[in-house]
C-alpha positions in Angstrom: 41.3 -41.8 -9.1 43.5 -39.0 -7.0 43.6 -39.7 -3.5 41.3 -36.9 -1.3 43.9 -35.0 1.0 45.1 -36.6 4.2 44.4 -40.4 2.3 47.4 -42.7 2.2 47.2 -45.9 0.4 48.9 -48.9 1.9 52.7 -49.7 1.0 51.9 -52.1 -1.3 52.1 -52.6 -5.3 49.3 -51.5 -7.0 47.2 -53.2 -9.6 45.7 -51.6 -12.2 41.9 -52.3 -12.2 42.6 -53.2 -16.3 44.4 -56.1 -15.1 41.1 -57.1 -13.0 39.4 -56.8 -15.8 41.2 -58.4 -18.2 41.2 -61.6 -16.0 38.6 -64.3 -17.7 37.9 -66.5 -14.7 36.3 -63.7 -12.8 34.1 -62.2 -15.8 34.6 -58.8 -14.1 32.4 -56.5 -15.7 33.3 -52.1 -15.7 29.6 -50.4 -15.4 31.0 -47.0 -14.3 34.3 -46.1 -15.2 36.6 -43.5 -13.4 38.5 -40.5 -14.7 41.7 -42.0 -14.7 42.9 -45.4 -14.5 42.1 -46.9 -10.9 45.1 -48.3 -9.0 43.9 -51.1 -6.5 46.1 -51.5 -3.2 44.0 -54.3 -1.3 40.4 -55.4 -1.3 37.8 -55.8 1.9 34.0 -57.2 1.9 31.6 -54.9 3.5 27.9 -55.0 3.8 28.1 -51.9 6.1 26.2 -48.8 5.0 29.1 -47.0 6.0 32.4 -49.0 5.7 34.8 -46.3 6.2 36.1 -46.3 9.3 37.9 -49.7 8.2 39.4 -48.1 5.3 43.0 -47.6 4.8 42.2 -46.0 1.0 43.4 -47.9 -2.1 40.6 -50.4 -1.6 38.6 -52.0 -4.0 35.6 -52.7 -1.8 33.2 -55.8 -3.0 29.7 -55.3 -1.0 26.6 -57.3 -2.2 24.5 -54.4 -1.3 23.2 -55.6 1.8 23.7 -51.9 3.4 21.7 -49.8 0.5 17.7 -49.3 0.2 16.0 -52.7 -0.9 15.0 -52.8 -4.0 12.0 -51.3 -5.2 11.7 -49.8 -1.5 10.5 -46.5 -0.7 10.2 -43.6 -3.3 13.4 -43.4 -6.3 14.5 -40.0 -4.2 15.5 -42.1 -1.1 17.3 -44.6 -2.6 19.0 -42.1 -4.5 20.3 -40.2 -2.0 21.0 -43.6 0.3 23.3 -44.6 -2.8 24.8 -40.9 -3.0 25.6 -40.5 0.4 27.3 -44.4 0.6 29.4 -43.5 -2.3 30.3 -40.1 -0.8 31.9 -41.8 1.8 33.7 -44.4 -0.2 35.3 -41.7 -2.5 36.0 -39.5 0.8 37.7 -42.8 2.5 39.7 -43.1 -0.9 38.5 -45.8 -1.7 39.9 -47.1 -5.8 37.2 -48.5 -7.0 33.4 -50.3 -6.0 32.5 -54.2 -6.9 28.9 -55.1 -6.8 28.3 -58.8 -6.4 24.8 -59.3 -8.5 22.3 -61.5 -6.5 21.2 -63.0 -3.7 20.3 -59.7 -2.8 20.4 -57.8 -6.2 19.1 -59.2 -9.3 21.6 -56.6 -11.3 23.5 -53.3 -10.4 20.9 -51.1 -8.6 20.5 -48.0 -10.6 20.8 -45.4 -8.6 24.3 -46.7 -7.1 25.5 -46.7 -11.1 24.1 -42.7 -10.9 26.1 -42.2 -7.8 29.2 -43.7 -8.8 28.9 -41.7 -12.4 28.4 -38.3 -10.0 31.2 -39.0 -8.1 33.3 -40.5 -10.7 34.3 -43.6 -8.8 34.5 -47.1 -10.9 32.1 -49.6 -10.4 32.6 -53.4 -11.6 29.4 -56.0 -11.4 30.7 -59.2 -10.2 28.6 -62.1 -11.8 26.9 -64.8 -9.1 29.6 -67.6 -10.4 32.4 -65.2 -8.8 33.5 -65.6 -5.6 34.8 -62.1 -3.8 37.6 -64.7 -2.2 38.8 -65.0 -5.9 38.8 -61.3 -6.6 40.8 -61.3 -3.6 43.0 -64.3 -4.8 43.4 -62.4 -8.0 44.5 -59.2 -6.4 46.7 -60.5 -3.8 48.1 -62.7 -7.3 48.6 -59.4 -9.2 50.6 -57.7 -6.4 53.0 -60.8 -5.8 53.8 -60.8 -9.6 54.7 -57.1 -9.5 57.0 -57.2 -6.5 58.7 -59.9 -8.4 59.0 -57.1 -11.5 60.2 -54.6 -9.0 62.3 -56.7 -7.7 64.1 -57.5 -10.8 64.3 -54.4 -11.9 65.9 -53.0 -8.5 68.8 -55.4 -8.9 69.2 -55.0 -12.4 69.1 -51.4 -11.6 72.2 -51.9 -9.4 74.3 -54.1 -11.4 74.1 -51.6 -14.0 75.4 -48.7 -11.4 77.9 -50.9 -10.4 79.3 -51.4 -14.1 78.8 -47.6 -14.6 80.6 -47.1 -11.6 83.7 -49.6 -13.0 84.6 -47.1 -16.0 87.4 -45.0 -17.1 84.8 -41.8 -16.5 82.7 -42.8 -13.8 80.2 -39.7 -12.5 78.5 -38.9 -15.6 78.2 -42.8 -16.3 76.6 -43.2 -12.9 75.0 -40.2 -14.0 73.2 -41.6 -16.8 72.9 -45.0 -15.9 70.6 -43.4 -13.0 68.4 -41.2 -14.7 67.9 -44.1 -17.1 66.8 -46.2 -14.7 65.0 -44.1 -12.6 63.1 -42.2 -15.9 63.8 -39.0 -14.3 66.6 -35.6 -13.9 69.7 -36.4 -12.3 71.6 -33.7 -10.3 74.8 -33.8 -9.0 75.5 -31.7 -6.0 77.5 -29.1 -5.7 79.2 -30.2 -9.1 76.3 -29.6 -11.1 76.5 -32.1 -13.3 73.6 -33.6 -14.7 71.8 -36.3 -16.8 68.3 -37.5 -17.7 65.3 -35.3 -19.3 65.7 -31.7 -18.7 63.0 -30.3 -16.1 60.2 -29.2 -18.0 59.2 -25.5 -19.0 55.8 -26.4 -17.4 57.2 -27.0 -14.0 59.1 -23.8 -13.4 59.1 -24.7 -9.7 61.2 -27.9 -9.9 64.8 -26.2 -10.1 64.3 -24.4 -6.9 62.9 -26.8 -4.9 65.6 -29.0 -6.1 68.3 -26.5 -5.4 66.4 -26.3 -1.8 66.5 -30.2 -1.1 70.2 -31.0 -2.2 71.9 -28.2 0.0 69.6 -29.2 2.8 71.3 -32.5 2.2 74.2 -30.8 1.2 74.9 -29.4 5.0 77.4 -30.7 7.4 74.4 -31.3 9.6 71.9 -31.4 7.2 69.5 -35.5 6.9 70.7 -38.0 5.0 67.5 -38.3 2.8 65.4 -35.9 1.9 62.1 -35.5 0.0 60.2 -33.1 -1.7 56.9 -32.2 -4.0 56.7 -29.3 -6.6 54.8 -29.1 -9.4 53.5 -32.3 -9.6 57.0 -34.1 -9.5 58.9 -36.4 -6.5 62.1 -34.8 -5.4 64.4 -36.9 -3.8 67.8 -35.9 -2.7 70.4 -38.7 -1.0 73.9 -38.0 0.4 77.2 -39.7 -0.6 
């Protein structure tokens, strides 16, 4: 789910919550799902009824439910808006997704935290009695080994294949290509002009600016070595040679 302004998640790989959920051992069940697919960045154990001043965002929090109403406590309306106002805070702590840990305390996901979590579109998993939040954790911290490995890989495969592109009779627009390839993206070369990769699309008309902006910022004598940038939705890097 899109991070609430001001939220940074952690510099680490993300897992997607699918990969959670596709993991048999910890019979991870999706209640509420999110509008998008949730990337997790780290999990922490709470029973706090407000957890977020120990949030970095990117979390998937596992909580028992120790900090909401008891069950069958006080009139439907309070718990309600008990459950409302702790999801509230998880979403505006940017948090990626909820996991309830069914019983000692709950016999099954309380209802009105499933209402909450619908309202405020955040994803909620039930994690059964025979799974351990320490293996959630396990699995996570599992995940996000496996895909610095991949990105790894793919960094310095990346760069032996600049390398070799660099080696050729024509090098620039092989470098050129080999780097859009790699990096899925529009390559410019500046102030040649010289390009590779998809073209900028019609529905970003604010791109070629910017971009034009953040290479001749580069560009000058005394201008950063690196520079980034954000414009209609796309990343905007620019690096001197």
């Amino acid at each position: 789910m899109p991070k609430p302004a001001g939220v940074d998640s952690p510099p680490t790989p993300a897992v997607g919550l699918g990969a959670l959920l596709a993991d048999r051992e910890l019979e991870l069940r999706l209640v509420v799902a999110g509008p998008e697919p949730a990337e997790v960045h780290g999990v922490h154990a709470s029973e706090m009824a407000d957890p977020s001043p120990y949030l970095l965002g990117g979390e998937l929090l596992l909580t028992a439910g120790a900090g909401l109403a008891e069950p069958q406590a006080g009139p439907a309306s309070g718990a309600d808006d008990a459950a409302d106002a702790y999801v509230r805070r998880l979403v505006g702590s940017g948090v990626a997704a909820l996991g309830f840990g069914v019983a000692p305390l709950h016999a099954e996901v309380p209802a009105e935290l499933v209402r909450a979590c619908t309202r405020h579109r955040l994803p909620l998993l039930e994690v059964p009695p025979r799974t351990r939040f320490t293996a959630v954790a396990r699995a996570v911290w599992r995940l996000m080994a496996e895909a610095r490995t991949r990105e790894l890989r793919r960094v310095t495969e990346a760069q032996q294949a600049l390398a070799a592109a660099a080696a050729r009779p024509d090098p620039v627009p092989a470098v050129l290509s080999r780097l859009a390839a790699s990096l899925g993206g529009h390559v410019r070369l500046w102030p040649d002009g010289r390009a590779a990769g998809s073209p900028v699309p019609p529905e970003a008309p604010a791109v070629p600016a910017a971009l034009d902006a953040l290479l001749a910022r580069v560009g000058r004598a005394d201008g950063p070595a690196t520079a980034t940038d954000q414009a209609d939705g796309r990343h905007l890097a620019a690096y001197a040679l």
